[in-house]
C-alpha positions as CSV (number, residue, x, y, z in Angstrom):
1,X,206.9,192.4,12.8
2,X,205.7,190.2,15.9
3,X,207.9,187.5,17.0
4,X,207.5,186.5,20.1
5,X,204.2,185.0,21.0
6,X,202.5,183.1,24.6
7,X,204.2,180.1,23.9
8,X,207.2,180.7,21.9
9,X,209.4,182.8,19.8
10,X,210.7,183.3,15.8
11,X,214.5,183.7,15.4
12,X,215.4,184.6,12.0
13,X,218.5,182.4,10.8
14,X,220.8,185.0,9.5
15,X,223.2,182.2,7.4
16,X,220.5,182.1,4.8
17,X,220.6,184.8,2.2
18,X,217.9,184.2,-0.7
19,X,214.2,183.4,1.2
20,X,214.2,183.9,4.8
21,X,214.7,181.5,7.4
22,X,212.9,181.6,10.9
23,X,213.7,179.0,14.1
24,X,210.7,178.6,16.1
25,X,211.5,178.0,19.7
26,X,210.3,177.8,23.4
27,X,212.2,178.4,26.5
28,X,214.3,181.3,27.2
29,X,218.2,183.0,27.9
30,X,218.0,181.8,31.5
31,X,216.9,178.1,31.3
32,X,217.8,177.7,27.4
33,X,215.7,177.0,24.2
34,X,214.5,173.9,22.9
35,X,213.9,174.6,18.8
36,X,210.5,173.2,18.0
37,X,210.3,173.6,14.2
38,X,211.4,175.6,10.9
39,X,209.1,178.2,9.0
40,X,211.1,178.6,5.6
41,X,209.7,178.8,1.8
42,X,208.2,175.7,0.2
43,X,209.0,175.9,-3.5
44,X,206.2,173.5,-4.7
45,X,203.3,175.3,-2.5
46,X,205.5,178.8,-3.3
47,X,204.9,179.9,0.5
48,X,206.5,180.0,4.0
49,X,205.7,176.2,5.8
50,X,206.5,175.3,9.0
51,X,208.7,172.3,9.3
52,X,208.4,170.9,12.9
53,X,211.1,168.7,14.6
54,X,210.1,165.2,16.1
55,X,207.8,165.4,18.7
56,X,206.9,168.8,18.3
57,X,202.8,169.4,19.3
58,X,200.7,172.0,19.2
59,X,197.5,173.3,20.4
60,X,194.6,175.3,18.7
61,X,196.6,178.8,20.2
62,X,199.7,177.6,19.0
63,X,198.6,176.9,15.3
64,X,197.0,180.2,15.4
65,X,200.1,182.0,16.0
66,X,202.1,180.2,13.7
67,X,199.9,181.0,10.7
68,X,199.4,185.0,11.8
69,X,203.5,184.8,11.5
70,X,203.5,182.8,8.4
71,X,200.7,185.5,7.0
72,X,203.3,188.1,8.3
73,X,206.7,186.8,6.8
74,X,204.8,186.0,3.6
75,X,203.6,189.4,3.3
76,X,206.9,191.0,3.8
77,X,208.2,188.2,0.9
78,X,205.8,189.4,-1.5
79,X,206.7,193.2,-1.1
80,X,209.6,192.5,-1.1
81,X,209.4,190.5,-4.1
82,X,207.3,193.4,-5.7
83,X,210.4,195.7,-5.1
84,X,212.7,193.8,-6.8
85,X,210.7,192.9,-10.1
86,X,210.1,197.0,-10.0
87,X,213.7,197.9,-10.0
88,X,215.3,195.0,-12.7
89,X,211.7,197.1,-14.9
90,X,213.4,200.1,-13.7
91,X,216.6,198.9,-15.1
92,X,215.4,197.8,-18.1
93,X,213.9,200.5,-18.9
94,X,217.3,202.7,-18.3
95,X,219.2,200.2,-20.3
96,X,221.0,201.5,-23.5
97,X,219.5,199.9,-26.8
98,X,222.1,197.7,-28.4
């Protein structure tokens, strides 16, 4: 999966366990990194979002790449998602009778 685009990068925050978490940022190790925003799930819209921070702009590239990551994580979500619904069937379908 790409992360790391002209202007800035995806971290993935590994704290968060249930729907991923991504920090977008700018900079690098050498001169530091400035966190411009937050792509994580938006339960009403049921898709990733990206919540910027104040004062965070960007240009027509910029929007571009955010939404071919978004399209990325969110496919990743769904398979995932797919896999899991397929193995509680699969479980259920083991399950003694009671």
């Amino acid at each position: 999966m790409k992360t790391e685009y002209k202007y800035f990068s995806f971290v993935k925050d590994k704290s968060v366990i249930k729907a991923a978490v991504w920090r977008c940022r700018r900079g690098s190790d050498i001169v530091g990194y400035k966190v411009l925003g937050t792509v994580k799930w938006h339960k009403r819209w049921r898709q990733y979002c990206f919540f910027p921070e104040p004062d965070t702009v960007l240009n027509v590239v910029c929007l571009e790449d955010m939404g071919h990551f978004i399209k990325q994580i969110s496919v990743v979500q769904r398979e995932f998602d797919k896999g899991v619904a397929e193995e509680a069937d699969r479980k259920a379908a083991l399950a003694p009778d009671v």
